[in-house]
C-alpha positions in Angstrom: 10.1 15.1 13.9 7.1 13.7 11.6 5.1 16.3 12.4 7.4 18.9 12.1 9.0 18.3 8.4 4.8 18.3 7.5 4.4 21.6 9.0 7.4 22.6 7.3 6.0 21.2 4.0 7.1 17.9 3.2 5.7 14.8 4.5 7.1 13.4 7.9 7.4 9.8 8.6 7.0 7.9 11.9 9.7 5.3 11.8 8.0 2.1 13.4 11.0 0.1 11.7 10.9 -3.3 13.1 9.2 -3.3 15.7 5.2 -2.0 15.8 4.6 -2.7 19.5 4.7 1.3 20.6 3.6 2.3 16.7 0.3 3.3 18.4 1.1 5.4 20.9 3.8 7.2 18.4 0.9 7.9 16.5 -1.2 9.6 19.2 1.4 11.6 20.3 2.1 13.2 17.2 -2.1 13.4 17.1 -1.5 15.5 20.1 1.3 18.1 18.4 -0.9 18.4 14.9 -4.0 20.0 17.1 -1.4 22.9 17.6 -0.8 23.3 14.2 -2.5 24.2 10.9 -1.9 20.8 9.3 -5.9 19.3 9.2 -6.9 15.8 8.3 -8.5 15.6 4.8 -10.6 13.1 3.7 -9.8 11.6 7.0 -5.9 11.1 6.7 -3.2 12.0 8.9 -0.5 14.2 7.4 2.4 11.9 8.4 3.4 8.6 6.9 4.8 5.4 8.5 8.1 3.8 7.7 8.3 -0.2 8.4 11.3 -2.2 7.8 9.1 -5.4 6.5 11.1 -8.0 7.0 10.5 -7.2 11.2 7.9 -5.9 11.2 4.4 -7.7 12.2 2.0 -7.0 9.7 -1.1 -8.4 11.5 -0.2 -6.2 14.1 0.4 -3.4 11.4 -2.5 -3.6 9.6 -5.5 -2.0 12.4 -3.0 0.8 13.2 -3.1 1.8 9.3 -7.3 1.2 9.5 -7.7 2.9 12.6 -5.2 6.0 11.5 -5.3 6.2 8.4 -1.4 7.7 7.4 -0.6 9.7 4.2 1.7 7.3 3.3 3.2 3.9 4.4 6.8 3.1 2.9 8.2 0.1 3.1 11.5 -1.4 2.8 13.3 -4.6 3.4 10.6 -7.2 2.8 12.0 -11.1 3.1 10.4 -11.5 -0.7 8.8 -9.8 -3.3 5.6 -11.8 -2.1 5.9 -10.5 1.5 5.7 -6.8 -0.2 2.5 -7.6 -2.3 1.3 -9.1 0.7 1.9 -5.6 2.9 0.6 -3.2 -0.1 -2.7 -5.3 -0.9 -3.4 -5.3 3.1 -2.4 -1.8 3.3 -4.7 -0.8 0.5 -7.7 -2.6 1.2 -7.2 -1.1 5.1 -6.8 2.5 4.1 -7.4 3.2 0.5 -6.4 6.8 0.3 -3.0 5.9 2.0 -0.3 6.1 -0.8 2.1 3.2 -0.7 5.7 4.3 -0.9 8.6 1.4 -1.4 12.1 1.9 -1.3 14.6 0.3 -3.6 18.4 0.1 -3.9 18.4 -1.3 -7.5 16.8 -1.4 -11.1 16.2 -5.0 -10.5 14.4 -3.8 -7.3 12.6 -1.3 -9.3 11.3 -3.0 -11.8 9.7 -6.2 -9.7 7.9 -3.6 -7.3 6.2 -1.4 -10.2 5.0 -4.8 -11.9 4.1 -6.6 -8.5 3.0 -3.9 -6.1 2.9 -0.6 -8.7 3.2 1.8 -5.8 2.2 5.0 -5.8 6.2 6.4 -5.2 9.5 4.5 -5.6 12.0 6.1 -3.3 15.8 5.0 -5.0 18.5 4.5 -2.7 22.1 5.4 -3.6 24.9 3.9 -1.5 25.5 7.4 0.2 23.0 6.9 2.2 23.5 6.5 6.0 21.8 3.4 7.7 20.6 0.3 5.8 20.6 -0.4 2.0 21.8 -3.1 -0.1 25.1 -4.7 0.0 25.8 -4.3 -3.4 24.1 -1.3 -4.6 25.3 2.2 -6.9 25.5 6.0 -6.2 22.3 7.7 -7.0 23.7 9.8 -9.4 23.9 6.5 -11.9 21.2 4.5 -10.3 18.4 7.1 -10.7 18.3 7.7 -14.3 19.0 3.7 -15.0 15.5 3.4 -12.4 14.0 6.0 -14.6 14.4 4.8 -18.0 14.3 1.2 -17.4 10.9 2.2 -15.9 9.6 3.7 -18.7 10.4 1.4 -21.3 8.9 -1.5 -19.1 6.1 0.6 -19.2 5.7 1.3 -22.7 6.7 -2.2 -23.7 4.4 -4.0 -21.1 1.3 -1.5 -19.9 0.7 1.6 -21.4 -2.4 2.3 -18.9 -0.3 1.9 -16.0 0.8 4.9 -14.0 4.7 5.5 -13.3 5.4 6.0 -9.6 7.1 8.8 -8.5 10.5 9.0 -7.9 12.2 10.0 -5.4 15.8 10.1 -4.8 17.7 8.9 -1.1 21.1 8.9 -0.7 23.9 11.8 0.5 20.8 14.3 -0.5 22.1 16.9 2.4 21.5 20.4 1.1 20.1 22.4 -2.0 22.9 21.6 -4.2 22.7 17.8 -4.1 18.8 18.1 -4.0 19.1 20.1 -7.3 21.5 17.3 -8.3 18.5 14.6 -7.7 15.9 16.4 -9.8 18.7 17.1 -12.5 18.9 13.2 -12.7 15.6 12.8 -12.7 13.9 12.8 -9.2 10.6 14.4 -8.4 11.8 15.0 -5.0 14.0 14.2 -2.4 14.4 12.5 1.4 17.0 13.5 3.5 17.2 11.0 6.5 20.8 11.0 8.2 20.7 14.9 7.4 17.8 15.5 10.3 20.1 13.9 12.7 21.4 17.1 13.5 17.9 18.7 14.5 16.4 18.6 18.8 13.5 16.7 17.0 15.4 13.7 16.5 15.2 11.2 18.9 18.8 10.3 19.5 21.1 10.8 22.3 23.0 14.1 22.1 26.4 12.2 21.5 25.4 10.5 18.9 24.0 13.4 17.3 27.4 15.6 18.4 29.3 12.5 16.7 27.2 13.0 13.3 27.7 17.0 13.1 31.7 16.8 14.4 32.2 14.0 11.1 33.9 15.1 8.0 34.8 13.5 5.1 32.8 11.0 5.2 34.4 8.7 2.0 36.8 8.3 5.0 34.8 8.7 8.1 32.2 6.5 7.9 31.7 3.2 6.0 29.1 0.3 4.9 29.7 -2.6 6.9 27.8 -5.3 8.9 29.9 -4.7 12.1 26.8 -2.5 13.8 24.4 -5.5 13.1 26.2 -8.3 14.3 27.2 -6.2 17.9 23.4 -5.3 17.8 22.2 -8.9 17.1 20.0 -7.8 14.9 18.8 -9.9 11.5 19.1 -8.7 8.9 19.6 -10.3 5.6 23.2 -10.9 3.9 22.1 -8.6 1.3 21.9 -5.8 3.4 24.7 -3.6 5.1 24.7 -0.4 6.6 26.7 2.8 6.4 27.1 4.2 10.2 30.8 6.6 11.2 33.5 4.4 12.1 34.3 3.7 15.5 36.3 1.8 17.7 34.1 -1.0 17.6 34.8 -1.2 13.7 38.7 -0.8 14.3 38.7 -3.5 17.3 36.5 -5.8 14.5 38.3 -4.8 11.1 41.7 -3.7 11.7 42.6 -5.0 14.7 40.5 -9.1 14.6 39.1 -8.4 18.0 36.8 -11.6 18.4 32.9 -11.6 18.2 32.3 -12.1 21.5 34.9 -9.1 23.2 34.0 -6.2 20.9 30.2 -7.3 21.9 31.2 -6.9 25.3 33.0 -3.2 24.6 30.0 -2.4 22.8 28.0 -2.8 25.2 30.0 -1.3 28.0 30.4 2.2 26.1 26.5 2.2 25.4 25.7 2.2 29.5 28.2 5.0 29.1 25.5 7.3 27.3 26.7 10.3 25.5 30.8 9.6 26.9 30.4 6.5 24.8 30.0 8.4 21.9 33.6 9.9 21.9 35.6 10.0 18.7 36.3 6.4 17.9 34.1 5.2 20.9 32.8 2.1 21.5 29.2 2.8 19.8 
């Protein structure tokens, strides 16, 4: 999918997430489907970023792949503390200078401490719309943005007037030309759509779950930000973070219905062996 949103004309992003351990051999395939296309390296850089969730991810590990490939872009997200982040970016840098260092934020607060510690090259604001992980307590992007934007700016003029003001670009229910005009009406340079390319063969999902996202309506209704997923996953993420995923039956057995911990693991796990059956309306993933 990387590959194909830069042949299309934006800039595609590996997602190594958590985990870095198969980052490299992501990377050489999408190697492999750029000497197909027109896309060329310049200056040496690959035209793809790479996405890490920091707070999982190994940045020892992380660091050669960025020397060795050189990426566009990295963007991070996530990180267990402000110092962890300045920690990735000055790493990042001094492995691939060229590579522009993207970091994505969920509040002004957020904002504000990652232009004056890290001053990336692009912010990338997250509204609660968005699908997947984001902060627990967080705001819509159509107020969030211009707050980021002008509490930028007059940080900026008040603190360092030599400093340059990332980009910004707006995440967050951004699904088709009207709510990307929307973005750059509030103030966005440009946009990411993320659960939006769900719906394409590129993405590498199971076809249930990506029958589940295009059959979902309404989603005010139909889906919901909730910790559920994480704690049937085992996954560990912070307190401050949530996600936004369609509700299932393994939200209903956990929400509505008190199903304990350790049953609704066990359903969970039992419609995932089913594949794409388990993705039925309400199913157990």
């Amino acid at each position: 999918m990387a590959v194909e949103v830069s042949k299309a004309g934006g800039i595609g992003f590996i997602g190594a997430g958590t985990d870095v351990s198969d980052l490299a051999s992501h990377i050489g395939h999408a190697k492999e489907l750029l000497k197909s296309t027109t896309l060329q390296k310049q200056n040496g850089i690959l035209p793809i970023g790479i996405g890490f969730i920091n707070w999982g991810a190994n940045l020892e590990m992380a660091i050669p792949i960025i020397a060795q490939h050189r990426p566009a872009a990295v963007w991070f997200f996530a990180p267990s503390s402000t110092a962890s982040l300045v920690q990735w970016a000055e790493k990042s840098r001094a492995a691939s200078p060229e590579t522009k260092i993207w970091v994505q934020v969920g509040s002004v607060q957020e904002a504000v401490e990652a232009v004056k510690q890290v001053q990336p090259d692009v912010l990338v604001v997250q509204g609660t719309d968005a699908g997947g992980h984001g902060l627990v307590k967080g705001a819509s992007i159509v107020t969030l943005l211009p707050e980021v934007n002008d509490t930028i700016d007059a940080c900026l003029q008040k603190e360092d007037h030599t400093r340059q003001k990332p980009v910004l670009l707006a995440a967050g229910g951004i699904s088709d030309s009207r709510t990307f005009a929307a973005a750059l009406t509030l103030g966005a340079s440009g946009c990411i759509l993320g659960t939006r390319l769900l719906a394409t063969p590129e993405a590498n999902i199971t076809q249930g779950y990506r029958s589940a996202v295009l059959r979902t309506t309404d989603g005010g209704q139909s889906t919901v930000r909730t910790k559920v997923y994480d704690s049937l996953r085992g996954t560990n993420w912070a307190e401050t973070h949530n996600a936004r995923g369609i509700i299932t039956q393994s939200y209903v057995d956990a929400v509505d219905k008190g199903m304990s911990q350790e049953e609704n693991t066990r359903l969970y796990k039992e419609e995932m062996g089913k594949g794409d059956e388990g993705w039925r309306e309400h199913g157990g993933e």
